[in-house]
N, C-alpha and C positions, 0 to 999 in steps of 0.2 A: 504493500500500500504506500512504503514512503516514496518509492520509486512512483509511482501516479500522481505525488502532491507534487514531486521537482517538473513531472514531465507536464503536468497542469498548470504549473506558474511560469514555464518555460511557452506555455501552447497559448496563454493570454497576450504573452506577446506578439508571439506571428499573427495571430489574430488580429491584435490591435494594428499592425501593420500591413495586413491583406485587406481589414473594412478599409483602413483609411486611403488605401491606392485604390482600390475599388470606387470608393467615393467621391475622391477628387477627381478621378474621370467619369464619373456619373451625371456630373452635371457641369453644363456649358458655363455658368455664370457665378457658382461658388464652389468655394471647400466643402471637404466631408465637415473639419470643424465649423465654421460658418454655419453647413446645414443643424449639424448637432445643438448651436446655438440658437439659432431660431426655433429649432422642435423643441427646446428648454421652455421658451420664450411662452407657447402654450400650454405649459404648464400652471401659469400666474392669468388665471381668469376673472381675478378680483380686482387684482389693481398689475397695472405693467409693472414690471419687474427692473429693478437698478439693478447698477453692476456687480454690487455684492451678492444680491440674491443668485443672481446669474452665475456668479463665481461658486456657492454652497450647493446649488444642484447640479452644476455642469463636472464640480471636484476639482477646480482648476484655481487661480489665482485672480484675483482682482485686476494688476495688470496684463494678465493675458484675455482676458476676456473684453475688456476695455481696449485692447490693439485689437482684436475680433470687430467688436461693436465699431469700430473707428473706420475699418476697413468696410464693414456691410453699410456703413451711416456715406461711405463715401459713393458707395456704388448705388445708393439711392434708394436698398432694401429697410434700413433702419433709420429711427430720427430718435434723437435725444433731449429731452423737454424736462424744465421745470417742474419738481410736482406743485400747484397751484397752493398749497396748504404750508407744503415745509419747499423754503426755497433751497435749501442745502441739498435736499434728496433729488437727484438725476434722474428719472424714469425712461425709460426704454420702447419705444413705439415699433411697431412693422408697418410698412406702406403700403398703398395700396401694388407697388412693383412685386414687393414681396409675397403679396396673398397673388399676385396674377403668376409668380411663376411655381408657386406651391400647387396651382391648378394645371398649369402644365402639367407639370411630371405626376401627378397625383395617378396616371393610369401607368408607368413604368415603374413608381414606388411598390404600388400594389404588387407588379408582376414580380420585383426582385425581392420583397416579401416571401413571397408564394414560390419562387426556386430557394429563396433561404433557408426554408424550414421545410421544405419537401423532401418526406419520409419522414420528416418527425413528427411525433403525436401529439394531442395539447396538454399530456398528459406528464411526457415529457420535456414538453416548456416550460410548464406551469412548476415540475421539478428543477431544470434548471436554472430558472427566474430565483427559486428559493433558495438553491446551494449557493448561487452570485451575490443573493444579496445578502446572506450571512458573511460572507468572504468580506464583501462590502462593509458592513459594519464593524467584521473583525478591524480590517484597515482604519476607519472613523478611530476606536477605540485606541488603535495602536500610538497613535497619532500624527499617521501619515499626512493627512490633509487636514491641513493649517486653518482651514476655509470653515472649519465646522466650530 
């Protein structure tokens, strides 16, 4: 078995490494990270989300997420606004560019979906969703990310 935990923390990497090539040629107009960050983005249905919230769900840093936001705010998908109540807090906006090209590829996300997990069960997701996100909070705990 210890021989599966090396070859599982060794296999998170290539992984992390095949999505994010994968990604970055998936789509014509951003990164895989760019993407990963706007898919954060609706996560926060109640109020838009600043760069630290962004930073505590994405696991990343403040400044890197803010060179992310900087980069998406240039190419016309993000806007950065005042919150109206507390002028200190930055809030995070998607534009209308951004919801037009989320509906582009809305029918190729599906499809790379549906080869992603084909053969596997929901039964099987639904397990591996659980062993990740234990592993997950193992990390939180350890005190890998600073962000929490």
């Amino acid at each position: 078995m210890i021989e599966h935990k090396y070859a599982l923390f060794g296999l998170f990497f290539a992984f992390h490494n095949r999505l994010q090539a994968t990604g970055d040629s998936f789509y014509e107009e951003i990164t895989c990270k760019q993407f990963f960050l706007m898919a954060c983005m609706n996560l926060f249905s109640d109020e838009p989300p600043t760069m630290n919230d962004l930073a505590k769900t994405m696991g990343c840093s403040r400044q890197n997420v803010k060179q992310i936001v900087k980069s998406l705010e240039n190419k016309g998908f993000l806007q950065i606004s005042r919150n109206e109540n507390d002028k200190r807090k930055q809030q995070i906006f998607m534009t209308e560019k951004a919801f037009s090209m989320a509906e582009k590829y809305r029918k190729k996300e599906t499809e790379f979906m549906d080869m992603l997990f084909s053969g596997i069960s929901d039964e099987e997701i639904d397990s591996t969703y659980s062993v990740i996100s234990k592993i997950e909070n193992n990390l939180k705990s350890y005190g890998g990310n600073k962000n929490e």
